[in-house]
C-alpha positions as YAML, in Angstrom:
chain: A
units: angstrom
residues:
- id: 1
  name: UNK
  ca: [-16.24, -24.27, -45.25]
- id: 2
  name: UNK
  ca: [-18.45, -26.88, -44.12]
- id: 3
  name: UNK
  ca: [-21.59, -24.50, -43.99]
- id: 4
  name: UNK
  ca: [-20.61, -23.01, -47.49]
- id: 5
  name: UNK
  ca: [-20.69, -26.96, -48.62]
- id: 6
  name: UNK
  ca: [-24.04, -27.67, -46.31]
- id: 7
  name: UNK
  ca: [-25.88, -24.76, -48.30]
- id: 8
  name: UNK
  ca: [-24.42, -25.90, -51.74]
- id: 9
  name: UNK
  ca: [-25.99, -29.65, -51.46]
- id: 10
  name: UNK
  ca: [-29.12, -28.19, -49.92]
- id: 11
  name: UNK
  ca: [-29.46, -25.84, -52.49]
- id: 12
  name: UNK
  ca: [-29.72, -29.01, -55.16]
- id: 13
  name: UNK
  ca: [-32.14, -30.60, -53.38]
- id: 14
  name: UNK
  ca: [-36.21, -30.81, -53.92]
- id: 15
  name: UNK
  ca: [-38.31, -29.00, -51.43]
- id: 16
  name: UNK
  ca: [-40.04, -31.87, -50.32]
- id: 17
  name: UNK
  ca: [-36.39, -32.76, -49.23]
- id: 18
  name: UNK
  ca: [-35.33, -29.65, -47.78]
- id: 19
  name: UNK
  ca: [-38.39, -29.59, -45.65]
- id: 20
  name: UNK
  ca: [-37.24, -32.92, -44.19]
- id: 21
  name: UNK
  ca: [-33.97, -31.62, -44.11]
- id: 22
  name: UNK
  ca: [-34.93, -28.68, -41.92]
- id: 23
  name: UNK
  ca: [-36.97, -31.25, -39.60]
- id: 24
  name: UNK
  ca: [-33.78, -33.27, -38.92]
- id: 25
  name: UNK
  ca: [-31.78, -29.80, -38.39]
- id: 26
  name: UNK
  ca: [-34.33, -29.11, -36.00]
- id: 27
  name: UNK
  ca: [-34.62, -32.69, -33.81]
- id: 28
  name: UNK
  ca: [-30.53, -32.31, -33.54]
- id: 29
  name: UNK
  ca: [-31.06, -28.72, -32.38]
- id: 30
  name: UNK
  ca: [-33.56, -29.88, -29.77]
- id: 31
  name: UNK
  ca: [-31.59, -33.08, -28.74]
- id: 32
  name: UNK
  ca: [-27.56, -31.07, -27.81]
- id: 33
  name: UNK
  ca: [-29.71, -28.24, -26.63]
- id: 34
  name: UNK
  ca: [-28.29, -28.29, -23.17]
- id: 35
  name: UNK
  ca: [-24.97, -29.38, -24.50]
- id: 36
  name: UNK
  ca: [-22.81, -26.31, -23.29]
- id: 37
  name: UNK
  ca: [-19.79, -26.62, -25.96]
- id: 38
  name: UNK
  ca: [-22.55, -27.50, -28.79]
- id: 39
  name: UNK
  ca: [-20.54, -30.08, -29.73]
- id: 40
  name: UNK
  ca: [-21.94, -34.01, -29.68]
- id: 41
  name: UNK
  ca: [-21.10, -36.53, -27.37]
- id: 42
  name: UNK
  ca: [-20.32, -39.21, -29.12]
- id: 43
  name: UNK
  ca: [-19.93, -41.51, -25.96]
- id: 44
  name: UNK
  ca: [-20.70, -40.05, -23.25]
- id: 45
  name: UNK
  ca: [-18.03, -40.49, -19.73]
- id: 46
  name: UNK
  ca: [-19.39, -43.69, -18.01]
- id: 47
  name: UNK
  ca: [-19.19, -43.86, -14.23]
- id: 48
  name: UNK
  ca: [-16.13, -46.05, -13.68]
- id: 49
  name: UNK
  ca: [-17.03, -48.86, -11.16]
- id: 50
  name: UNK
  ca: [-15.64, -49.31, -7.88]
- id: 51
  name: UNK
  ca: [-14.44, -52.92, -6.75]
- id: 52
  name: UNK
  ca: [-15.92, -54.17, -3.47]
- id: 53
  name: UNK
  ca: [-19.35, -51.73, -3.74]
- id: 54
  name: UNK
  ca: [-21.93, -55.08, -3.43]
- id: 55
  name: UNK
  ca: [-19.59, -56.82, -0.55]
- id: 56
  name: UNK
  ca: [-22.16, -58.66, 1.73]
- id: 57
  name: UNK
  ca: [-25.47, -57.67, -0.26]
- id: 58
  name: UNK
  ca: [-25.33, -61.61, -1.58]
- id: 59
  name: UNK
  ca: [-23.92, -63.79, 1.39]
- id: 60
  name: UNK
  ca: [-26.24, -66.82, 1.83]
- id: 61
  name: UNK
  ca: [-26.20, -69.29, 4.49]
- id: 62
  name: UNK
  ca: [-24.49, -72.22, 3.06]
- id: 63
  name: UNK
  ca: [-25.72, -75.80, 4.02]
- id: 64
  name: UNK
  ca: [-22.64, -78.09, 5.35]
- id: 65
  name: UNK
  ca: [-23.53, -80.76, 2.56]
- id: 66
  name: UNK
  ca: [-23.14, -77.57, -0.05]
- id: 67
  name: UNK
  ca: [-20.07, -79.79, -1.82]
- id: 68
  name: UNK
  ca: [-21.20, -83.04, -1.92]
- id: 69
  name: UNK
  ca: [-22.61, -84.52, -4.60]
- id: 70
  name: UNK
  ca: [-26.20, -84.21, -5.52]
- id: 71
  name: UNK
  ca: [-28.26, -87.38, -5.48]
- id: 72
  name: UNK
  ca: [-30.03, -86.78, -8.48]
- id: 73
  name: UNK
  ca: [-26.79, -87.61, -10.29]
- id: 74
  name: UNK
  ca: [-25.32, -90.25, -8.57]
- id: 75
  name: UNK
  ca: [-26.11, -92.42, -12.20]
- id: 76
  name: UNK
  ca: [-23.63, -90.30, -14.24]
- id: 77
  name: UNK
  ca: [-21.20, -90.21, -11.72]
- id: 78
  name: UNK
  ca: [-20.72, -93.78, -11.61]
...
């Protein structure tokens, strides 16, 4: 049915637009080529993240002064 209504509208249409027509047909033909069900992916899975994968890549040796407050704002902090 929704060939039958495909070929109806393209049937109506200039030649100048078919011919783009038939380019589009083609670039969507090329781009789900390797798509084994030939149907589109509209969002493809995502890899799910895994908690605790960067533990350790960002530890940085902390000075002891690390809380105390900064000199260069000791004037709003009065």
């Amino acid at each position: 049915m929704l060939e039958t209504t495909i070929l109806e509208t393209l049937v109506k249409l200039p030649d100048s637009l078919k011919q783009e027509v038939l380019h589009y047909v083609e670039f969507l033909a090329a781009k789900y080529a390797n798509n084994a069900n030939n149907e589109v992916a509209v969002n493809p899975p995502q890899k799910k993240r895994q908690a605790g994968m960067m533990k350790g890549t960002f530890v940085l040796p902390l000075a002891d002064d690390f809380d105390a407050p900064l000199e260069d704002l000791q004037e709003y902090m009065e």
